[in-house]
SEDODREN-102665 format. One line per 5 residues: number of its first residue (from 1); their letters; for each residue x, y, z of C-alpha. Coordinates in pm, whole numbers, always signed. Layout:
// SEDODREN-102665
NUM> a> X:Y:Z ~ ... $
END
This chain:
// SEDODREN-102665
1> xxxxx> +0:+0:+0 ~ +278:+231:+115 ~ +430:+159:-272 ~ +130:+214:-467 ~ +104:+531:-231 $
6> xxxxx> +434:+691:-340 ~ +460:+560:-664 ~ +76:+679:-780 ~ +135:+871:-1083 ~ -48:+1218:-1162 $
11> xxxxx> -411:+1231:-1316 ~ -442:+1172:-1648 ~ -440:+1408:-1898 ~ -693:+1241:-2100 ~ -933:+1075:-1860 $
16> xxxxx> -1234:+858:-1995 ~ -1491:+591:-1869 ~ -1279:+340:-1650 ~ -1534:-15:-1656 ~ -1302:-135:-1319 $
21> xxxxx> -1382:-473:-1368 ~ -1278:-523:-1722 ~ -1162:-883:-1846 ~ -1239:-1195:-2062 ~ -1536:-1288:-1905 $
26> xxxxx> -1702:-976:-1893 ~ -1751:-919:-2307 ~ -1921:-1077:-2511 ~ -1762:-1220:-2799 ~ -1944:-1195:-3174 $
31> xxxxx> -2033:-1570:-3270 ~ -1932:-1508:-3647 ~ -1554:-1451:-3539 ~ -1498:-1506:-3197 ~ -1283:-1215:-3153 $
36> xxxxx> -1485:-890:-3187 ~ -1531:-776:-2894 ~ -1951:-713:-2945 ~ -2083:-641:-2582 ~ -1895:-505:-2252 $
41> xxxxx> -2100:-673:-1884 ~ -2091:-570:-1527 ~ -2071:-191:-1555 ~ -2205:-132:-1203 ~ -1824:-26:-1106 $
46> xxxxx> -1785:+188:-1354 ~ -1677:+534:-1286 ~ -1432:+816:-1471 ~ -1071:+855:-1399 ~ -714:+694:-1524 $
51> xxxxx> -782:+494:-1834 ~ -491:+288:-1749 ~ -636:+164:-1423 ~ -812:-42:-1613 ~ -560:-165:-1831 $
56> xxxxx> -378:-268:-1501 ~ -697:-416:-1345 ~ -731:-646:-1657 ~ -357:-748:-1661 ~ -406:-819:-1276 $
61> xxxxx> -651:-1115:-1409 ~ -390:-1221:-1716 ~ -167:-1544:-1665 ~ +59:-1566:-1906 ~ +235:-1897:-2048 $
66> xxxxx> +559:-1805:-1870 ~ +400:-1674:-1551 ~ +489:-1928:-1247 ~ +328:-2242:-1138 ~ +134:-2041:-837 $
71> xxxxx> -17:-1831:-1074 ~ -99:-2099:-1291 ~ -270:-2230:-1020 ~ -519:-1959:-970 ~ -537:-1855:-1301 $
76> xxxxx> -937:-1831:-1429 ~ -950:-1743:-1784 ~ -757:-1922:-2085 ~ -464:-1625:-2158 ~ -211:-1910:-2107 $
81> xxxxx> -308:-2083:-2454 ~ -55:-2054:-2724 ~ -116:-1793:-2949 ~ -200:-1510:-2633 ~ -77:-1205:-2585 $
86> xxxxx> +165:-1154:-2328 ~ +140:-859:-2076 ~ +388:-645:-2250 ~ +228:-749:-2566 ~ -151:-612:-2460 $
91> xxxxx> +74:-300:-2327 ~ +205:-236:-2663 ~ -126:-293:-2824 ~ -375:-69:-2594 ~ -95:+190:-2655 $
96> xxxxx> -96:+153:-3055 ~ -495:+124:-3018 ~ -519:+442:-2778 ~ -244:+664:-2902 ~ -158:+654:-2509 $
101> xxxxx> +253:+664:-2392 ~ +202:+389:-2145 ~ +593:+334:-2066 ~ +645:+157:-1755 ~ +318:-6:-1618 $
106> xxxxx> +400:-153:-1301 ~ +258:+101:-1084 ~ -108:+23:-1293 ~ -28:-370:-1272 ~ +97:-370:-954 $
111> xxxxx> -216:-161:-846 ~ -443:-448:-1084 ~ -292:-687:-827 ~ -324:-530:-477 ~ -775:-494:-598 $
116> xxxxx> -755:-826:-697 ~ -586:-934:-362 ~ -889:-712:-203 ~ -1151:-855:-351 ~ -1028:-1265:-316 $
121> xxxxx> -985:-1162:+43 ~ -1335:-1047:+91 ~ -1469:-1335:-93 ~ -1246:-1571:+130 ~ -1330:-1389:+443 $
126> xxxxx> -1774:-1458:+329 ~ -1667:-1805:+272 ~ -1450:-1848:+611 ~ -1779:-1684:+781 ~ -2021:-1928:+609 $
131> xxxxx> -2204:-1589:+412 ~ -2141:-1781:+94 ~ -2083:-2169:+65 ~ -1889:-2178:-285 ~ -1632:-2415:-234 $
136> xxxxx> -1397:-2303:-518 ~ -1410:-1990:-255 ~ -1232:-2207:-25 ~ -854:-2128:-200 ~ -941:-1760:-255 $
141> xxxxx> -718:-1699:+87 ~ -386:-1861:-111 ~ -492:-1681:-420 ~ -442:-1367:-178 ~ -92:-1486:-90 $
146> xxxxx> +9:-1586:-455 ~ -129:-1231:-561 ~ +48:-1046:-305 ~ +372:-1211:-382 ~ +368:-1140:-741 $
151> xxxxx> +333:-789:-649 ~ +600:-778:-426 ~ +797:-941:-744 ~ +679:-664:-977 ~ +746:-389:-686 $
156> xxxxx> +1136:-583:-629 ~ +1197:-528:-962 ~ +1057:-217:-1052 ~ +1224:+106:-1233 ~ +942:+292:-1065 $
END
């Protein structure tokens, strides 16, 4: 928290709609190609600010191929698959697509990571209290740890 504190960067010049929850299983995909993007769900987080918060929300929820075995192991959507994007990749795409200078992202990853952390936690902490009786909500308190860790990585290694 201290990190993310110190390293937050200065409002955007060019704010816009942030959907804070954006990721592969909230759009819809069109069934004559299967990848144009034809509907965007769950909007009810949606709010203005930092574009880029939501880039590094949705590369909070991206495994890569390369990533390690814990985050394979909590990994929900199929952006391991050959053929994927990696991180740096998606960075270098949005900024092509955008016309944004994105240059070093690990504050907006690192940031992606620490709400992800937030939210398993609360979802772990409902199941732990019997509030919701999931039980693929049982391992959402090592998903916090693996999450945490790989933020501490990205913080370790950062230019920021």
């Amino acid at each position: 928290m201290a990190w993310i504190k110190a390293k937050r960067p200065t409002d955007s010049a060019r704010p816009g709609i942030i959907h804070n929850d954006y990721r592969f299983d909230n759009v819809v995909l069109s069934p004559k190609d299967g990848c144009s993007i034809v509907g965007v769900l769950d909007w009810e987080m949606a709010t203005l600010g930092d574009p880029l918060m939501d880039l590094g929300n949705s590369l909070a929820y991206w495994v890569q191929q390369d990533d390690p075995q814990t985050m394979q192991a909590i990994r929900m959507q199929p952006s391991h698959l050959p053929g994927m994007l990696s991180r740096d990749e998606i960075v270098r795409y949005y900024g092509e697509k955008t016309g944004r200078e994105i240059g070093n992202y690990d504050f907006y990853y690192v940031f992606g990571l620490f709400r992800l952390a937030v939210i398993a936690q609360q979802i772990y902490y409902r199941y732990k209290l019997g509030q919701t009786r999931n039980p693929r909500f049982q391992a959402f308190g090592m998903f916090v740890t693996v999450l945490s860790q790989v933020a501490d990585g990205v913080i370790q290694k950062s230019a920021l």
